[in-house]
Backbone bond lengths (Angstrom), bond angles and torsions (degrees), N, CA, C in turn:
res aa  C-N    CA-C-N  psi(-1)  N-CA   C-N-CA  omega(-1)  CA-C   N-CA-C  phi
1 X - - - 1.458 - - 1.533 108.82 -
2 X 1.205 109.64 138.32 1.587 115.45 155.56 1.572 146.96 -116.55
3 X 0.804 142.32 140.91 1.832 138.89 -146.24 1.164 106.46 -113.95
4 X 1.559 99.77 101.77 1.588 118.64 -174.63 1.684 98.46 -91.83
5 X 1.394 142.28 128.44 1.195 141.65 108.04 1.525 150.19 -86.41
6 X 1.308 111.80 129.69 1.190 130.80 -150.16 1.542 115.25 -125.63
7 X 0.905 144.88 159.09 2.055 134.43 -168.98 0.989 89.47 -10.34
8 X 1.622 146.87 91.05 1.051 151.49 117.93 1.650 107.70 97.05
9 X 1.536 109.79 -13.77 1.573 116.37 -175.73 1.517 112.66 -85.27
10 X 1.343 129.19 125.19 1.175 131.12 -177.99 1.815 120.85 -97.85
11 X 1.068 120.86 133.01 1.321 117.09 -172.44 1.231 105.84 -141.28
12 X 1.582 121.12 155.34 1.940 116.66 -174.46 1.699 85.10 -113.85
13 X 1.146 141.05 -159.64 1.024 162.43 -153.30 1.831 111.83 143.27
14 X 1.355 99.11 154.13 1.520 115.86 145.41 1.513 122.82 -47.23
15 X 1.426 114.61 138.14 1.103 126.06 -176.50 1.688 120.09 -50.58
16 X 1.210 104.67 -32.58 1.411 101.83 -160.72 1.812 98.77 -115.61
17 X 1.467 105.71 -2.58 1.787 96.24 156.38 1.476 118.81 -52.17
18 X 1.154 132.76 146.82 1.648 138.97 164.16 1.091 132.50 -137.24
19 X 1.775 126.19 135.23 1.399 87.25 -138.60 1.669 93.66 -108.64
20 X 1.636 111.83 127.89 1.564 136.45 -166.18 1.605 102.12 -58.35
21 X 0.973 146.01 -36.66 1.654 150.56 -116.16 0.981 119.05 -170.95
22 X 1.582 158.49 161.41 1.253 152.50 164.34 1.608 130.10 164.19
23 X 1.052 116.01 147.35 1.726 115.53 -150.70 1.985 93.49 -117.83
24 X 1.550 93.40 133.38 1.428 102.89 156.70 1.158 125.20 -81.69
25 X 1.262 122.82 -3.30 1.658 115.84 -167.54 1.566 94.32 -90.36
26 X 1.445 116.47 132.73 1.245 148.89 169.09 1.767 102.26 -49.62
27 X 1.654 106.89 -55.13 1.456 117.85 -146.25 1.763 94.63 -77.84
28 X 1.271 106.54 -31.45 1.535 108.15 -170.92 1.466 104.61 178.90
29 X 1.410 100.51 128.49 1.765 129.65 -178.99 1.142 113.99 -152.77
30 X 1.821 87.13 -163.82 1.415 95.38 179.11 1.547 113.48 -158.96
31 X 1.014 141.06 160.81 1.621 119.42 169.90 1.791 92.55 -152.11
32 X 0.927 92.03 138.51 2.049 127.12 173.67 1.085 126.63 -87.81
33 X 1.166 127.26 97.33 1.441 121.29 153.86 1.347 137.85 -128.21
34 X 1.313 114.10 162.15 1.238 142.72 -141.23 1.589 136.91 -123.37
35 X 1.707 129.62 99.42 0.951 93.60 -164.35 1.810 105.20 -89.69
36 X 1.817 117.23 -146.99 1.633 108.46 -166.78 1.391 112.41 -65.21
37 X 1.678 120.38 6.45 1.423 127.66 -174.16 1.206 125.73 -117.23
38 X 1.387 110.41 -31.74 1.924 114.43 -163.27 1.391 84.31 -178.62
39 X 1.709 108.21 162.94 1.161 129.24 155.87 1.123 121.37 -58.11
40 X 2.029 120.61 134.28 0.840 104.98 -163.43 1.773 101.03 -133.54
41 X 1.527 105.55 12.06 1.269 95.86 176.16 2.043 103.47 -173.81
42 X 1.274 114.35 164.46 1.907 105.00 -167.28 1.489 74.04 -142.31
43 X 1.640 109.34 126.61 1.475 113.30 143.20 1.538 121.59 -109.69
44 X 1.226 121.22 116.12 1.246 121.32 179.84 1.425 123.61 -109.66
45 X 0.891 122.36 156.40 1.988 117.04 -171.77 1.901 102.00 -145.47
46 X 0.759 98.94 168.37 1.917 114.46 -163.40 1.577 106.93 -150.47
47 X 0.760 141.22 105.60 1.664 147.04 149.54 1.245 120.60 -34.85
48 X 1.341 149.97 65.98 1.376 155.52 171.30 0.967 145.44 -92.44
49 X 1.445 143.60 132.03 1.305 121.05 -150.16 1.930 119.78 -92.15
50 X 1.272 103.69 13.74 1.344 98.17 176.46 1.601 92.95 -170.31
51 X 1.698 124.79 -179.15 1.344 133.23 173.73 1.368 119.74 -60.62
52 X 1.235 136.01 109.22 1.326 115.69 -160.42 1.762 98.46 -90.11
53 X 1.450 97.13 173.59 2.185 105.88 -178.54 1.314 99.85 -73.84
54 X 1.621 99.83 100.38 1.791 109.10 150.66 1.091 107.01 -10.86
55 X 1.610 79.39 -105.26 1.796 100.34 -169.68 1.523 138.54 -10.71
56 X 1.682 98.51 -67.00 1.258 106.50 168.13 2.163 121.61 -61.01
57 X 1.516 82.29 -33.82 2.031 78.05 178.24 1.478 99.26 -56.42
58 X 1.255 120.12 -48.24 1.692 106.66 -164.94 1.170 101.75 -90.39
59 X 1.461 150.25 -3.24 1.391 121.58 133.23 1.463 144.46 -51.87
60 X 1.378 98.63 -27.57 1.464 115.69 161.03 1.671 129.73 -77.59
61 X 1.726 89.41 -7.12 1.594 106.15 -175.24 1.360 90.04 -101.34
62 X 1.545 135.29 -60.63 1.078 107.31 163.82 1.679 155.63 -59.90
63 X 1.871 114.44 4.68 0.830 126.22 -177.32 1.299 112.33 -75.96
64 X 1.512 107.84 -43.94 1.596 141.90 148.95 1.334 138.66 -10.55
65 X 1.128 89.53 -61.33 1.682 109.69 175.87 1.371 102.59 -65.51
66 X 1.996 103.46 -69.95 1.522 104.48 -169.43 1.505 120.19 -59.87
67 X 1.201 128.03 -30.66 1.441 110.37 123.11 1.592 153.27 33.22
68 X 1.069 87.61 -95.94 1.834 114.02 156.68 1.317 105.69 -80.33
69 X 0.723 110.17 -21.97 1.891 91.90 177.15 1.685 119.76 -177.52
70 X 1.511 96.48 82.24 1.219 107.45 165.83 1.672 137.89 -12.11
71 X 1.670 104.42 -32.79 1.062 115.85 -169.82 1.837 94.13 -94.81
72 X 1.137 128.40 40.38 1.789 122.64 -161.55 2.102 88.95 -106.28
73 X 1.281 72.17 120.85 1.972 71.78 148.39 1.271 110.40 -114.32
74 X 1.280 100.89 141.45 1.720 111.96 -163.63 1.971 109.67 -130.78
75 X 0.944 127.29 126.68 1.881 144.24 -169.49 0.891 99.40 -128.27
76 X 1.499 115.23 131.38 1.604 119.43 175.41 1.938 98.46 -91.54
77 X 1.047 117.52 152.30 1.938 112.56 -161.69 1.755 78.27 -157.06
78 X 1.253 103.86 166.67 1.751 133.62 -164.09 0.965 103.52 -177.88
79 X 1.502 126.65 151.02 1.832 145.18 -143.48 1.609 88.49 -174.39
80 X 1.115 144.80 83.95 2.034 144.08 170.26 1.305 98.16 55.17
81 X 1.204 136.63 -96.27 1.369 131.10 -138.27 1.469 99.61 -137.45
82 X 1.353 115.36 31.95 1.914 129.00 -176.77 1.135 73.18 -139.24
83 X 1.491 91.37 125.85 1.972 120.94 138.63 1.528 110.10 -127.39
84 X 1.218 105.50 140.84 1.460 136.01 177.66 1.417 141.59 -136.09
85 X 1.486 116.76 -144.50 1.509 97.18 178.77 2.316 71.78 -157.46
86 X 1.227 83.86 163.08 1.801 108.40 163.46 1.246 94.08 -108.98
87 X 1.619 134.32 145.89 1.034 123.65 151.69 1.801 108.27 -140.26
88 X 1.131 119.02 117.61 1.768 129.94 -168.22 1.949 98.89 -98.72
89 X 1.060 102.62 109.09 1.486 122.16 -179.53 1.788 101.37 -119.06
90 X 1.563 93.59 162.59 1.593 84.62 -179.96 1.896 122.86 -98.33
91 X 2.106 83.37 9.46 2.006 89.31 160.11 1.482 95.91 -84.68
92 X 1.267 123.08 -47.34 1.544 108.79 -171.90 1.762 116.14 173.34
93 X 1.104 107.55 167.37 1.526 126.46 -158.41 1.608 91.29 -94.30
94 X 1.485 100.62 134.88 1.722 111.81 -161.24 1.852 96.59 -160.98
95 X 1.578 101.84 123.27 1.266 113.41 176.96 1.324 105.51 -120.43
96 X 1.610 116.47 109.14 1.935 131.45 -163.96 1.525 102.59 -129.13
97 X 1.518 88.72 114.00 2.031 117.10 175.05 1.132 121.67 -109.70
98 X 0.821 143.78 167.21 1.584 159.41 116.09 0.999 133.69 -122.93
99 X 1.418 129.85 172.38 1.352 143.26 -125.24 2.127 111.87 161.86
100 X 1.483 80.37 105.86 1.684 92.35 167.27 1.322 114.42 -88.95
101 X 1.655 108.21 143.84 1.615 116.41 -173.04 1.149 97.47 -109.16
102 X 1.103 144.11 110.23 1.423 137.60 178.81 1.815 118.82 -75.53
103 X 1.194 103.37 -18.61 1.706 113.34 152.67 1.502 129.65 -58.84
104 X 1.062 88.98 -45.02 1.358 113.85 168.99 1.546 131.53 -55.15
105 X 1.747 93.15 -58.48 1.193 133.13 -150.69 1.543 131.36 48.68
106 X 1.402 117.91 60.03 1.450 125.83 -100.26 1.557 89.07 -158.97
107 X 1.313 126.02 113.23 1.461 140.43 158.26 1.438 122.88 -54.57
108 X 1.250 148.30 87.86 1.447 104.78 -166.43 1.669 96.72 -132.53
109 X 1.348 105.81 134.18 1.833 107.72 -173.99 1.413 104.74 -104.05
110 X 1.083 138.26 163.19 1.507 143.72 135.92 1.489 119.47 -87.73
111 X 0.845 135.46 157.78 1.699 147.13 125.09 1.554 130.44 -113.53
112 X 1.304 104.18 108.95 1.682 113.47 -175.47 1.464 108.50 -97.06
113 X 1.211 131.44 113.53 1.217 137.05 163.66 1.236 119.15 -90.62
114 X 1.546 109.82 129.71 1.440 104.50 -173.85 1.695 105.90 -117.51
115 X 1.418 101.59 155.49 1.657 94.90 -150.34 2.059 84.09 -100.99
116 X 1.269 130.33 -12.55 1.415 100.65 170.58 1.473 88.99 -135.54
117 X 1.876 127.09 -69.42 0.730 164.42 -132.53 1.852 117.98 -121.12
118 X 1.120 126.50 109.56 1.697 114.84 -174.97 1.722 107.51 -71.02
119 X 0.998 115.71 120.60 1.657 121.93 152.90 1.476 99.30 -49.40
120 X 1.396 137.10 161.57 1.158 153.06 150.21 1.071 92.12 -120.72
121 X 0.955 148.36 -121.37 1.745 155.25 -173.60 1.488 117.09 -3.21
122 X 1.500 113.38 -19.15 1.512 110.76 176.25 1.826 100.31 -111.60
123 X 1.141 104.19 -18.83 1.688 91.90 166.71 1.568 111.93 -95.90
124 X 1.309 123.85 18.89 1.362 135.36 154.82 1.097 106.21 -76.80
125 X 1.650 112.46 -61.14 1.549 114.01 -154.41 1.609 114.69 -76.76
126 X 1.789 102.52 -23.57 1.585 102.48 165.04 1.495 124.32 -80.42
127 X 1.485 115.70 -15.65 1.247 120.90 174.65 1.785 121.23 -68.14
128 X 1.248 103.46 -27.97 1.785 124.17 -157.32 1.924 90.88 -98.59
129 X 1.460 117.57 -34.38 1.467 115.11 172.95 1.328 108.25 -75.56
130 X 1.395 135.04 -8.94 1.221 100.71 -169.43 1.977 107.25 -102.27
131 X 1.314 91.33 178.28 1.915 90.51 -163.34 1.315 98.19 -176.35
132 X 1.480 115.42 162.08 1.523 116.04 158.51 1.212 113.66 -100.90
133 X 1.405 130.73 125.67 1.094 139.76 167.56 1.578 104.68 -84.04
134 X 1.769 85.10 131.98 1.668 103.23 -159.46 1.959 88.59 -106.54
135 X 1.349 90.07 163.65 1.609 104.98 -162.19 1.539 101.81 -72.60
136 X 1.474 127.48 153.23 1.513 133.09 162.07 1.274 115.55 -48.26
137 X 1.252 107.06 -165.77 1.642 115.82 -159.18 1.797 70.55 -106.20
138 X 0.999 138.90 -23.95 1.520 119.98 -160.21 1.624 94.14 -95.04
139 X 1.011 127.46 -8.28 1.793 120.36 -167.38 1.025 106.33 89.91
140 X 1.417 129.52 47.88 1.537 112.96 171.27 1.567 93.32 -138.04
141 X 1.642 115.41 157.98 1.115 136.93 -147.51 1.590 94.36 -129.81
142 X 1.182 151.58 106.37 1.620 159.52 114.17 1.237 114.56 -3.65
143 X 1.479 103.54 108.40 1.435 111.76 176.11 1.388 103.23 -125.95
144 X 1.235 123.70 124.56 1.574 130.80 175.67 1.697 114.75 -112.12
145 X 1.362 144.00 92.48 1.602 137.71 152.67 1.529 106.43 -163.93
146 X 1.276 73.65 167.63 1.901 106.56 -171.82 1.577 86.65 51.80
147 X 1.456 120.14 73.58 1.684 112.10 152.15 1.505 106.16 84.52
148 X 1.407 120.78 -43.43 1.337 109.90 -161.53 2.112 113.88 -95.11
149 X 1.298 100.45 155.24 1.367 77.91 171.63 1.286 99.52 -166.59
150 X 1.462 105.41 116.99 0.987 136.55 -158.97 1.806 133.48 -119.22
151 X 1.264 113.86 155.59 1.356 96.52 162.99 1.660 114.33 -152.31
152 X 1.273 88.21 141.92 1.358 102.63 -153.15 1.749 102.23 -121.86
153 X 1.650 124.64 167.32 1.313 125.64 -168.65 1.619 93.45 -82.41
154 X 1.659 87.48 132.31 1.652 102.91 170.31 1.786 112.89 -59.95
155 X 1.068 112.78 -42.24 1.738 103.22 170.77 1.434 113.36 -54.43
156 X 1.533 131.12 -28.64 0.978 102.10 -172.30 1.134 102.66 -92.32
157 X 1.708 119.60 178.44 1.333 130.49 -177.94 1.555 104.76 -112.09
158 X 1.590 112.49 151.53 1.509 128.55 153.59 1.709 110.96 -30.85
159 X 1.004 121.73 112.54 1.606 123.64 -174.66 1.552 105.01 -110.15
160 X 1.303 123.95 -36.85 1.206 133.00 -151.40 1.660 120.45 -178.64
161 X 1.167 89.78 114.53 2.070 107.66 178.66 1.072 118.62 -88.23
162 X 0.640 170.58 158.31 2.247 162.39 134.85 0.819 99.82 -134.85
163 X 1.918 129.34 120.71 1.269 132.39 155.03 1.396 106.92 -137.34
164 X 2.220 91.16 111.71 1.381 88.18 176.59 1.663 105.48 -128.83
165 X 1.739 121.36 -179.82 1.738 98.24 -170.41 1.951 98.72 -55.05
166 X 1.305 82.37 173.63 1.264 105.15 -179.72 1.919 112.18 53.79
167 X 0.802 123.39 -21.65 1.932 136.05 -164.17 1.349 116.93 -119.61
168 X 1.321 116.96 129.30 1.494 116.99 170.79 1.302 99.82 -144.78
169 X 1.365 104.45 158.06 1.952 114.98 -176.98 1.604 102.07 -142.65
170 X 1.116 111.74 155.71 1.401 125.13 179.65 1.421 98.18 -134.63
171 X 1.585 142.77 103.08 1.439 123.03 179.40 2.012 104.48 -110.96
172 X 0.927 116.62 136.16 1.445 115.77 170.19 1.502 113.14 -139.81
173 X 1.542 109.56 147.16 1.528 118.61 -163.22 1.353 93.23 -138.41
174 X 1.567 102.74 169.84 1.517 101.23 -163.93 2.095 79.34 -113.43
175 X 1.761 115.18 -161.72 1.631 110.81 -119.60 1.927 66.60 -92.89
176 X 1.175 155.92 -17.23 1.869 147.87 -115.59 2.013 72.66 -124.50
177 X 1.791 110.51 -38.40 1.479 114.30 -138.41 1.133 132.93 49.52
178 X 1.400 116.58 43.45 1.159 139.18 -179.54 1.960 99.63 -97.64
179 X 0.994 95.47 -78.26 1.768 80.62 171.90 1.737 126.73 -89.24
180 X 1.254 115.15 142.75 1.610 117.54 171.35 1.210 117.05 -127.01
181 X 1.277 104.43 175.26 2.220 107.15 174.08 1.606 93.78 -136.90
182 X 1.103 117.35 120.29 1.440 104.13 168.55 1.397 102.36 -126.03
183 X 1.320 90.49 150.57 2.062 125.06 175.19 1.210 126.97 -91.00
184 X 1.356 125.17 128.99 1.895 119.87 -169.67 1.293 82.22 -148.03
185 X 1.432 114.33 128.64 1.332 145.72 128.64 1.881 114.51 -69.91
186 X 1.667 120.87 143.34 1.822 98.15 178.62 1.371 77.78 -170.73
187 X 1.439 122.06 102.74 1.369 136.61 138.15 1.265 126.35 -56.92
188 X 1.644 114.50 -178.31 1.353 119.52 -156.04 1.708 129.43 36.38
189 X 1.303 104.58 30.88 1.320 112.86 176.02 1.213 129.22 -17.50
190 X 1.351 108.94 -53.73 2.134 134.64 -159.74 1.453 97.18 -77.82
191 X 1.455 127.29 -14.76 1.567 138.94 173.05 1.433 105.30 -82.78
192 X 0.654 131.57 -62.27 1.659 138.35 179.91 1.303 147.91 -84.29
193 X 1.782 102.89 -41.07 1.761 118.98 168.75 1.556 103.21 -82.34
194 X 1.629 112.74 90.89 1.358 107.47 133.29 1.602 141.44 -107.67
195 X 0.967 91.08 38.52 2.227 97.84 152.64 2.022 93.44 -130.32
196 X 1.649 101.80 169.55 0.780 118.74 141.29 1.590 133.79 -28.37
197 X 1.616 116.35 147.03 1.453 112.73 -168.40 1.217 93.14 -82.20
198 X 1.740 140.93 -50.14 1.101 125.79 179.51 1.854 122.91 -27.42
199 X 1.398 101.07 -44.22 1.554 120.83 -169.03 1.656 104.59 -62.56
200 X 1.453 96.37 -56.65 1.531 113.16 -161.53 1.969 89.64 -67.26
201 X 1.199 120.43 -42.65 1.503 107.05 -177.86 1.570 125.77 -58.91
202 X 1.371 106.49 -31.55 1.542 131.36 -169.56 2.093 90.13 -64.32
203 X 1.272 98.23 -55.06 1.630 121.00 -178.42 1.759 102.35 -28.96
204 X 1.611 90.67 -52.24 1.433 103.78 -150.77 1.912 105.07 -74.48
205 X 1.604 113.28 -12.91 0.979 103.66 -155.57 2.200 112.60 -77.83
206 X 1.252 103.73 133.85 1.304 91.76 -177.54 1.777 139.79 -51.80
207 X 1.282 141.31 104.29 1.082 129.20 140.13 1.508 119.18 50.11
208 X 1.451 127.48 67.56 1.579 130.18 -179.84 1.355 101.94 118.68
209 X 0.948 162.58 -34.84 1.432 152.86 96.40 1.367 114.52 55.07
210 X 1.360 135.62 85.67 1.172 145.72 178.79 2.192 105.22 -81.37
211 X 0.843 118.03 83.52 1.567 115.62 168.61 1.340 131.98 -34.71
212 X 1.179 133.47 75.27 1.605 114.93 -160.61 1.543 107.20 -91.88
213 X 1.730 118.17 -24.10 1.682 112.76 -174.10 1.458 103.47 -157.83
214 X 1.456 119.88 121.76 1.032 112.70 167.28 2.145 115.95 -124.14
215 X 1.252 100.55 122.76 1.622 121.86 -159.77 1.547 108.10 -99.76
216 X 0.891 126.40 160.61 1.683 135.11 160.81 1.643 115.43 -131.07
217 X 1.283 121.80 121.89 1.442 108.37 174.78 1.298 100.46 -141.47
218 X 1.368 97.13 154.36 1.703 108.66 168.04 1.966 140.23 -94.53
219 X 1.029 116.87 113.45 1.517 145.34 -141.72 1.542 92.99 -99.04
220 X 1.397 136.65 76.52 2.075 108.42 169.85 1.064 112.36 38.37
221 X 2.011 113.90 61.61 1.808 123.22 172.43 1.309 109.39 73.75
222 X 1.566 135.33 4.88 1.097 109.76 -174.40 1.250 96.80 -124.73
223 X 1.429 121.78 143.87 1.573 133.74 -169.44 1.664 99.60 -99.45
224 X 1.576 133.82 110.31 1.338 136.23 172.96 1.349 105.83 -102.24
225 X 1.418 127.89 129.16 0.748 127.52 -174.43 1.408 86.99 -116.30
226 X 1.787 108.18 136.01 1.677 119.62 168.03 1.680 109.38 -124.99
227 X 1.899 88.62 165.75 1.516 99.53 170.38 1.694 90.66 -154.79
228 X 1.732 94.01 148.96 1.232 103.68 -172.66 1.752 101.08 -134.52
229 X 1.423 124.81 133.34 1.444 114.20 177.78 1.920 104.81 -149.45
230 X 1.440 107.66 -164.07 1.113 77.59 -172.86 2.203 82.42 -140.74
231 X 1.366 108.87 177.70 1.453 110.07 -157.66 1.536 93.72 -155.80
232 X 1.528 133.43 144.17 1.460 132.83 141.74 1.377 127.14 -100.06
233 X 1.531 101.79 178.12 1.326 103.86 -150.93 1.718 93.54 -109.61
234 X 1.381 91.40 109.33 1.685 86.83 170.51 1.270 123.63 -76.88
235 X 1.614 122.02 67.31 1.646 126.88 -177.85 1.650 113.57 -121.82
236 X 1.369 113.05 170.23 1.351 133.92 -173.78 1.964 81.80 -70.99
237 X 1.759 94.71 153.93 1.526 107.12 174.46 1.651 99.66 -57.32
238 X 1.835 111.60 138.49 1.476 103.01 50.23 1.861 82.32 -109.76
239 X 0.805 111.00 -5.11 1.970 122.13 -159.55 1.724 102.21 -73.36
240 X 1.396 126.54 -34.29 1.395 115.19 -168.22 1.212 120.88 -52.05
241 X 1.340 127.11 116.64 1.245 138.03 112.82 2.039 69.34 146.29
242 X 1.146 141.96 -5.80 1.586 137.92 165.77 1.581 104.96 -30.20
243 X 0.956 110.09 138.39 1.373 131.15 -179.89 1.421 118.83 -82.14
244 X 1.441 116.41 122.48 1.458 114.07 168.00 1.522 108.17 -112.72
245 X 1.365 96.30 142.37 1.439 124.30 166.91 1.979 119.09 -84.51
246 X 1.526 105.16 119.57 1.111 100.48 -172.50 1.935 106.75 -114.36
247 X 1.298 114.52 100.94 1.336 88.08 158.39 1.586 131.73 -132.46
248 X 1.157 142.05 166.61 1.773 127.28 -141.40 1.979 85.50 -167.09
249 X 1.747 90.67 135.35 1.391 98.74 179.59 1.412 89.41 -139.76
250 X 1.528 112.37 161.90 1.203 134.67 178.44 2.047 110.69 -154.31
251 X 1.029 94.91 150.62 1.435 117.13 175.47 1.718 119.02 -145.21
252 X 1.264 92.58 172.78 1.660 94.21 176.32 1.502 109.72 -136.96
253 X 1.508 122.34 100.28 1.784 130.90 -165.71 1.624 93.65 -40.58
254 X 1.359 107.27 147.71 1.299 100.55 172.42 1.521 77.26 -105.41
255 X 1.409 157.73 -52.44 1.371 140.81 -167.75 1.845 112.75 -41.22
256 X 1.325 117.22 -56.96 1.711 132.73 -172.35 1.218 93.71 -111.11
257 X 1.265 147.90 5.72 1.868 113.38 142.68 1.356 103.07 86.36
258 X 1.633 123.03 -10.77 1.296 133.61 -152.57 1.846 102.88 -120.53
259 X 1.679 103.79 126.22 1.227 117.38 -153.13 1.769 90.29 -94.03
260 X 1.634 111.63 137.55 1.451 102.68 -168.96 1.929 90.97 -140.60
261 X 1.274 101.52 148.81 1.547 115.01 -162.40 1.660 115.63 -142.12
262 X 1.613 111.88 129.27 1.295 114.85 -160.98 1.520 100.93 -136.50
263 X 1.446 117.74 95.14 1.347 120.07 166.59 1.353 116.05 -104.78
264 X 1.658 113.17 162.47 1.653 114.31 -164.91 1.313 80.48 -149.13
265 X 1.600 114.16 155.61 1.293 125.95 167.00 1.862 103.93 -142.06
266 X 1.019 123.07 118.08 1.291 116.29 -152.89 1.921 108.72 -151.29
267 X 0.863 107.02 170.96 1.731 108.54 176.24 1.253 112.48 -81.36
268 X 1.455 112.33 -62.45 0.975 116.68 177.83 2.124 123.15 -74.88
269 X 1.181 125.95 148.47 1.647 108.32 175.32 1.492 121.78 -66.20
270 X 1.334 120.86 132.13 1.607 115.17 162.00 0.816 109.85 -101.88
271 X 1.671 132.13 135.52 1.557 140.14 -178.76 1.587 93.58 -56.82
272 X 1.704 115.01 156.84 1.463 101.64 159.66 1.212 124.27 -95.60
273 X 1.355 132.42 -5.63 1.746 118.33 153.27 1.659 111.19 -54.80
274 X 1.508 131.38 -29.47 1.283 130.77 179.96 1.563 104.44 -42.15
275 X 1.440 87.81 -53.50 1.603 113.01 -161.43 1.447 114.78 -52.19
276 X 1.757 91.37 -35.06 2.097 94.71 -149.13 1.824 80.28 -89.18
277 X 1.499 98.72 -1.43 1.876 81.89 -175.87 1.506 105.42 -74.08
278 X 1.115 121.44 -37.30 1.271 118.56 -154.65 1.598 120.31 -81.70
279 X 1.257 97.10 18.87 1.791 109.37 169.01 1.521 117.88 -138.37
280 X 0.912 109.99 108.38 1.851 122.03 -178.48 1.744 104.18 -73.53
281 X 1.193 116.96 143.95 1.286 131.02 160.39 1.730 116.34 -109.15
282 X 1.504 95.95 -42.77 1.473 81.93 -166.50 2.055 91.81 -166.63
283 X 1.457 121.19 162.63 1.220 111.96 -172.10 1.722 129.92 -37.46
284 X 1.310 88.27 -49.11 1.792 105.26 -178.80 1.320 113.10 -22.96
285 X 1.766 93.62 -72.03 1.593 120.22 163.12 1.262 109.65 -35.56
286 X 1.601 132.81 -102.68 1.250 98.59 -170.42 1.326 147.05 -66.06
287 X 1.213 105.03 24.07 1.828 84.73 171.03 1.181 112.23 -111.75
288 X 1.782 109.94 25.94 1.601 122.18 177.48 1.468 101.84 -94.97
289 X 1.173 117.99 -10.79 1.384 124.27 173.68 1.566 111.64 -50.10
């Protein structure tokens, strides 16, 4: 199994689920996944202001279904604090829950599709992993997929996803989008990096970018190389001519071979060990935290 977090919702899955689809909106989404054949599961969440009536939702969920298809056999089923329904149609076998987070305040359903046969024991074990993971004592919010896992400031929001082979990005901005932190995962390294990471980071830095220090230190085997400078904001008052702070670290896992990169652009300065903390590669790493 592996431990996907996502707007704050945590879920384990099978190794080789991935997840196909997925929504930035905080207030209400959805994300898909998939194992190497068909979809194999929908998490969706809703923003609400209080627990809504069981009962009646899955009567209305089961009114629903049968509905669509007369031919549905439908079981009402419960797992702790999930109630649902089974419903066996002759497109396919589908086990649909929900569950209010009151931390959250937070709707959140599943749909498990089963491609012949229902697991019981694996829609236990995904039912009992999932949770909202609530923010640190520092304001930062845990985000774990496609490889990266990260944590980033709860004010800001999901800005930007990219998952392509070898590449993944995590981008988040706060509410003006005036400041962001973004996350890069970038395999196949030995294909592509020829200079130094110091070099290749300097490369990366954006356009107006004044350089004031660039450092290398060593982390539990891992060599981070940082740079920190500072940049303004060419905007209408109250922000013109306000100063941004830029700083961006990179390393190369010696466990995954896989080169991972953490820039912030912000008002205030973040040290760059702050920075290189807030992205895990592999155990070493975090328990240097």
């Amino acid at each position: 199994m592996q431990t996907w977090i996502w707007r704050s919702l945590r879920i384990d899955l099978p190794d080789d689920w991935e997840m196909l689809q997925f929504s930035r909106n905080p207030e209400r989404g959805r994300c898909a996944f998939a194992d190497r054949y068909q979809f194999r599961l929908e998490l969706s969440w809703r923003k609400v202001g209080s627990s809504p009536d069981f009962p009646q939702m899955i009567k209305d969920y089961e009114s629903q279904l049968r509905q669509e298809s007369d031919r549905s056999v439908i079981r009402r089923i419960s797992h702790g604090m999930w109630s649902g329904v089974d419903c066996d149609s002759k497109a396919m076998l589908s086990s649909r829950l929900g569950r209010y987070f009151e931390a959250e305040s937070c709707l959140v359903e599943i749909v498990l599709i089963w491609p012949d046969v229902r697991d019981s024991a694996l829609m236990c074990q995904i039912l009992s992993s999932i949770d909202a993971y609530s923010a640190s004592n520092e304001g930062l919010q845990r985000w774990k997929a496609f490889g990266i896992d990260l944590w980033a400031p709860k004010s800001f929001a999901l800005q930007k996803c990219t998952v392509e082979p070898a590449r993944a990005v995590l981008s988040f901005t706060d509410s003006h989008r005036l400041q962001n932190q973004y996350f890069e995962r970038l395999g196949m390294v030995s294909h592509w990096l020829k200079v130094p990471v110091s070099q290749w980071l300097r490369e990366q830095s954006p356009k107006g970018i004044r350089i004031s220090a660039e450092t290398a230190v060593l982390s539990s085997q891992h060599s981070i190389e940082t740079i920190t400078g500072i940049g303004r904001l060419r905007m209408v008052l109250p922000c013109f001519g306000k100063r941004l702070h830029y700083a961006s670290v990179a390393w190369i896992c010696p466990k995954d071979g896989r080169l991972y990169r953490v820039c912030s652009h912000s008002f205030a300065p973040i040290a760059p060990e702050v920075l290189a903390s807030r992205l895990s590669c592999c155990t070493e790493k975090e328990k240097s935290k």
